[in-house]
C-alpha positions in Angstrom: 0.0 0.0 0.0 1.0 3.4 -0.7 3.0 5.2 2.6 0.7 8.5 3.8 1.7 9.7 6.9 0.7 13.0 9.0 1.2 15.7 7.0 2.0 19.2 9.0 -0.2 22.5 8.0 2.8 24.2 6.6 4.3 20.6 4.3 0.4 20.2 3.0 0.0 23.6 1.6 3.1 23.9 0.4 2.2 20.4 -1.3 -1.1 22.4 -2.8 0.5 25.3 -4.1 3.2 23.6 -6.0 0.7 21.0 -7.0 -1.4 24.0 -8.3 1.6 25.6 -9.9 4.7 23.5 -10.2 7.1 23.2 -11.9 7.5 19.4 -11.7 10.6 18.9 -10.1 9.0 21.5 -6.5 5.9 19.2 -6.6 8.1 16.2 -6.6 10.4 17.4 -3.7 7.0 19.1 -1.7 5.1 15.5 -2.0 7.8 13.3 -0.8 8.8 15.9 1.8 4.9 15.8 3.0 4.8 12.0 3.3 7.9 12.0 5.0 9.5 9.5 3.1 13.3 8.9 2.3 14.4 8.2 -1.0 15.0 4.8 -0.3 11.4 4.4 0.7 10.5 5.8 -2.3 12.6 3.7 -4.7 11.3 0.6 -2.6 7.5 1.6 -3.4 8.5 2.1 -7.2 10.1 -1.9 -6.9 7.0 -3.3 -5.8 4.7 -1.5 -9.0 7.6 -3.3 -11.1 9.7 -0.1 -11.9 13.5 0.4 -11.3 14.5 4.0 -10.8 17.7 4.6 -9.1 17.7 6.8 -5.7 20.2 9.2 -7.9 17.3 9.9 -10.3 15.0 10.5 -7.8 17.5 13.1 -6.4 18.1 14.8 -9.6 14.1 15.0 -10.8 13.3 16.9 -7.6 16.4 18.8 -7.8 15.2 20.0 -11.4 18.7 18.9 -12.1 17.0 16.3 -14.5 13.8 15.9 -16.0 11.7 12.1 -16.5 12.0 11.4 -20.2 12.3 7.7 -21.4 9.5 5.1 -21.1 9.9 4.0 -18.0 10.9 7.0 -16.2 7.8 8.5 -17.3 5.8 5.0 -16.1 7.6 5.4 -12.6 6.0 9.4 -12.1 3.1 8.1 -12.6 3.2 5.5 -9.9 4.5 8.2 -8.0 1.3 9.7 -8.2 -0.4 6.9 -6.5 2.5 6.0 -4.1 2.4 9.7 -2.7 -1.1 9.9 -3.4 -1.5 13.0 -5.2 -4.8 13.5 -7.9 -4.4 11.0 -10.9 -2.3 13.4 -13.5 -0.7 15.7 -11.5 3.1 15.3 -11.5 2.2 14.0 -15.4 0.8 17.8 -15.9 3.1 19.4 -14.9 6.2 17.5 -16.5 4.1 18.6 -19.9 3.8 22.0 -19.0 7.0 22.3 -18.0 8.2 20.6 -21.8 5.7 23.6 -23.3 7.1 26.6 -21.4 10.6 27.3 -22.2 10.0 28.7 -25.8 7.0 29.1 -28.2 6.3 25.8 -30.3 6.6 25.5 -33.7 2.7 26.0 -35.0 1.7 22.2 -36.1 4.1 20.5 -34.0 2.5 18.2 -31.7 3.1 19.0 -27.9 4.4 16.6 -25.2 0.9 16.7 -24.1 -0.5 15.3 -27.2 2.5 12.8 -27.8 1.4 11.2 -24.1 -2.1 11.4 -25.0 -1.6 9.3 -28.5 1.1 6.8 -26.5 -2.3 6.1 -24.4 -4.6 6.0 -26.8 -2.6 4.0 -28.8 -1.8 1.0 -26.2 -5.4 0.7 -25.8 -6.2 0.7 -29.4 -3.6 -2.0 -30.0 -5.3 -3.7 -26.8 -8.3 -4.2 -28.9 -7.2 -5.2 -31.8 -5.1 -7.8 -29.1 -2.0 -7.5 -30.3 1.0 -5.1 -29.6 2.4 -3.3 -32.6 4.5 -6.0 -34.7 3.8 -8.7 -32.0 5.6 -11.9 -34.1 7.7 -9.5 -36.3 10.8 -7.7 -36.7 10.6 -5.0 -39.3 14.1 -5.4 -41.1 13.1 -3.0 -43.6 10.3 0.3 -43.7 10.4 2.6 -46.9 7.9 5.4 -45.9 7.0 7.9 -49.0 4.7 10.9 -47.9 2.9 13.1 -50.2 2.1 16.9 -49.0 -0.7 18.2 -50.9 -1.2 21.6 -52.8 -2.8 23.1 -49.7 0.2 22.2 -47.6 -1.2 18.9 -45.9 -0.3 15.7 -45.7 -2.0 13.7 -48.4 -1.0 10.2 -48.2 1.9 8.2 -46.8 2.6 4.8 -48.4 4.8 2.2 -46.3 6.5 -0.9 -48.1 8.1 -3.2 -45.3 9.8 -6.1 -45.2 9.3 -8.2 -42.1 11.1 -11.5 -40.5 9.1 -13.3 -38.5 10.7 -14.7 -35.1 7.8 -17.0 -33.9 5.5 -19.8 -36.2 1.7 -18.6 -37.0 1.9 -15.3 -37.5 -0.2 -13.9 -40.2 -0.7 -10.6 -39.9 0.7 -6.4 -39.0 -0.9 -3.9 -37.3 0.0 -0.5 -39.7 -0.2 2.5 -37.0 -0.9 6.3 -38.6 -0.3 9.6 -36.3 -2.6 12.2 -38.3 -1.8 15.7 -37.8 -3.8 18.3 -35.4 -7.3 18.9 -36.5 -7.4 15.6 -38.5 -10.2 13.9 -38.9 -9.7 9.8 -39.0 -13.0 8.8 -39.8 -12.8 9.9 -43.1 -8.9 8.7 -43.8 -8.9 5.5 -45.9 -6.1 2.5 -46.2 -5.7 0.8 -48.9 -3.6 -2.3 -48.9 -1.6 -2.3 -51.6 1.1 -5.4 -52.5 0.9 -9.2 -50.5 -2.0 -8.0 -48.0 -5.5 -7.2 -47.3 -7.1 -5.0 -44.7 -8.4 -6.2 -41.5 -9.7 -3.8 -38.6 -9.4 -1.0 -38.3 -10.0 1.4 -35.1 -9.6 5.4 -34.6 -9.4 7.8 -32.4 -10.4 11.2 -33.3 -9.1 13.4 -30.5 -5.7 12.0 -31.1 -6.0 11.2 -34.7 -4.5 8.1 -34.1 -5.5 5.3 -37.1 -4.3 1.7 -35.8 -4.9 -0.9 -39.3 -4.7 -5.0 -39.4 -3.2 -5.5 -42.2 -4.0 -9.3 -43.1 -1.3 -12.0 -44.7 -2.7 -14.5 -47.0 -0.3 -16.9 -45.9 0.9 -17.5 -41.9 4.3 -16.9 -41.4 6.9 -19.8 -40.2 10.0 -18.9 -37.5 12.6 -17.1 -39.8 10.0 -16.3 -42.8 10.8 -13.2 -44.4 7.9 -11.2 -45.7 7.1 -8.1 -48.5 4.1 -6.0 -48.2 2.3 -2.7 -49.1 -0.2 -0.3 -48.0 -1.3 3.5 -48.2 -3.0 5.6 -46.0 -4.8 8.3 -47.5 -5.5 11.5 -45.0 -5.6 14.8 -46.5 -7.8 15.8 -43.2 -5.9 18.0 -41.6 -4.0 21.2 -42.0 -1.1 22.8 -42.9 1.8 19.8 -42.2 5.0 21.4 -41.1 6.8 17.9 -40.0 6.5 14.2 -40.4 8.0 11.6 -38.1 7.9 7.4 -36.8 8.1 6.4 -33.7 9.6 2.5 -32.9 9.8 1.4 -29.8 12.9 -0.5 -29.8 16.2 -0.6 -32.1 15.9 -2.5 -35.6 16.5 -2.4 -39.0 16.9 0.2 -41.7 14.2 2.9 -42.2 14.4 5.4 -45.1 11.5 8.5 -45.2 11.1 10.6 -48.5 8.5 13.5 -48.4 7.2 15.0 -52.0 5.9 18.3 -52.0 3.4 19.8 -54.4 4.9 22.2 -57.5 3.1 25.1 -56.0 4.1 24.4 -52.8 7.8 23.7 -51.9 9.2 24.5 -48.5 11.9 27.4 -47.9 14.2 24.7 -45.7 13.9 20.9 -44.4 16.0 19.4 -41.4 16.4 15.6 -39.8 15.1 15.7 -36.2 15.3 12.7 -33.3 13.8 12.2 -29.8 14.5 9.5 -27.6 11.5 9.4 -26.0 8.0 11.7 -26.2 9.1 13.5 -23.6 12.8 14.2 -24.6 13.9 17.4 -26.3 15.0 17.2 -29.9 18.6 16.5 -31.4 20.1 15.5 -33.8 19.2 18.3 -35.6 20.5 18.0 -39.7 19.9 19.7 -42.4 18.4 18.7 -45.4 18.6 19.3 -49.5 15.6 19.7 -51.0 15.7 18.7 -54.6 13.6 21.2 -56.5 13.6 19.2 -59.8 12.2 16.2 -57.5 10.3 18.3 -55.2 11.6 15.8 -52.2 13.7 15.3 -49.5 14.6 12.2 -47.6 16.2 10.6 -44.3 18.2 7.3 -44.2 18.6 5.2 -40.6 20.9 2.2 -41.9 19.6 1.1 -37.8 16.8 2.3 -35.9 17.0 3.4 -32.5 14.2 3.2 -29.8 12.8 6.6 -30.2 11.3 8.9 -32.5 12.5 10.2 -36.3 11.5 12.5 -38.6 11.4 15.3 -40.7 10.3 18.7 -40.3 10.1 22.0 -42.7 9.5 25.2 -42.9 7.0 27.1 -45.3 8.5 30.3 -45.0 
């Protein structure tokens, strides 16, 4: 059971007010100074909801030194949240908000907010359809094309993936599509294209997340390699200013080419990385646009557990 004890006047509405305020890393320190519990205490609780955070960790998020960023660093604040028992979403908030306030974001780019929101939505999208993403599979291969439209948006993307398959039976690949803000997934269509047909298909329209069964027509042996092709058609949204995958552990190669419209070409493209949703971006590169081609395009000979992309700027 979570550890709650006394609480003085003065360490309870501190608690509140950074609670109500933040930043993250005050909230943090106030809640675990209210219940009075060490570090150690607080790294034991984590242990017993199955997540490993070292006490040096602890230490630095409610110094401010560091900030929660990978996977399970963000899974462990939100056990904190019950452990210290704060409201559901409190310390979760406020890491967002905190992500959102240094600087103004780039108009289009999804916030940290929205990236944990889809992450959510997603795992229980993939729940339904029961299967995690590539359950079966290892994606040795993804070639992504993506088509911006005359009015800016993003039209279509088209994947072509070659998969290996590392257990017998399995028959099938769950395609997962991130529309941009203001989408509308209900009227998105995917098409299978090459070696597949379409399953299910579920959506989420506040995320515009699109989660697709693509269906095999054969079922897969241990070591079977397998080719296929499909398309998602969007167009929904707005004015796209960046396109990016996220893969949730290290793999094979993925190359992502983006064709603009004649009449509407961006002024500058760059390469961008995150390691996580929460994680600032790096890896910041350049790009040549190709005005005969109208394109540019991104090369990982090996993936790495995170997030890729490519983003641009109009003008």
């Amino acid at each position: 059971m979570p550890y709650a004890p006394q609480q003085t006047d003065t360490a309870a509405a501190e608690l509140d007010a950074a609670l109500r305020g933040g930043p993250f890393h005050v909230a943090l320190r106030a809640a675990i100074a209210a219940r009075g519990l060490p570090l150690q205490r607080v790294q034991h609780h984590l242990s017993r909801y199955g997540v490993r955070v070292g006490v040096t960790s602890l230490s630095y998020w409610q110094q401010g030194a560091r900030r929660p960023q990978r996977p399970e660093s963000l899974r462990a604040v939100r056990a904190l949240e019950e452990i210290l028992r704060l409201p559901d979403e409190s310390l979760i908030r406020l890491l967002a908000e905190s992500e959102e306030r240094p600087g103004p974001r780039r108009p289009g780019a999804r916030s940290y907010r929205s990236l944990v929101e889809a992450s959510d939505v997603l795992r229980g999208l993939l729940a339904e359809l029961d299967c995690p993403h590539g359950s079966g599979l290892h994606v040795l291969g993804h070639h992504e094309r993506v088509r911006i439209g005359a009015r800016r948006e993003l039209a279509e993307r088209e994947s072509q993936c070659v998969v290996r398959a590392h257990r017998d039976g399995v028959d099938r690949f769950l395609a997962v599509h991130h529309g941009d803000p203001g989408c509308v997934p209900g009227h998105m269509t995917v098409r299978a294209l090459e070696n597949c047909r379409t399953g299910r298909i579920r959506r989420h329209r506040g995320t515009g997340v699109l989660v697709a069964e693509l269906l095999f027509d054969t079922r897969l042996r241990a070591g079977d390699t397998f080719l296929f092709r499909y398309r998602v058609e969007d167009g929904t949204a707005g004015v796209a200013r960046e396109c990016f995958r996220e893969f949730d552990s290290a793999g094979g190669q993925y190359v992502l080419q983006v064709r603009f419209d004649s009449d509407a070409l961006p002024v500058r493209c760059h390469r961008f990385t995150q390691s996580s949703v929460a994680a600032p971006r790096g890896g910041r590169q350049e790009l040549p646009v190709s005005a005969r081609h109208r394109s540019v395009h991104l090369v990982e000979t090996r993936v790495r557990s995170g997030i890729v992309g490519i983003g641009w700027d109009w003008e």
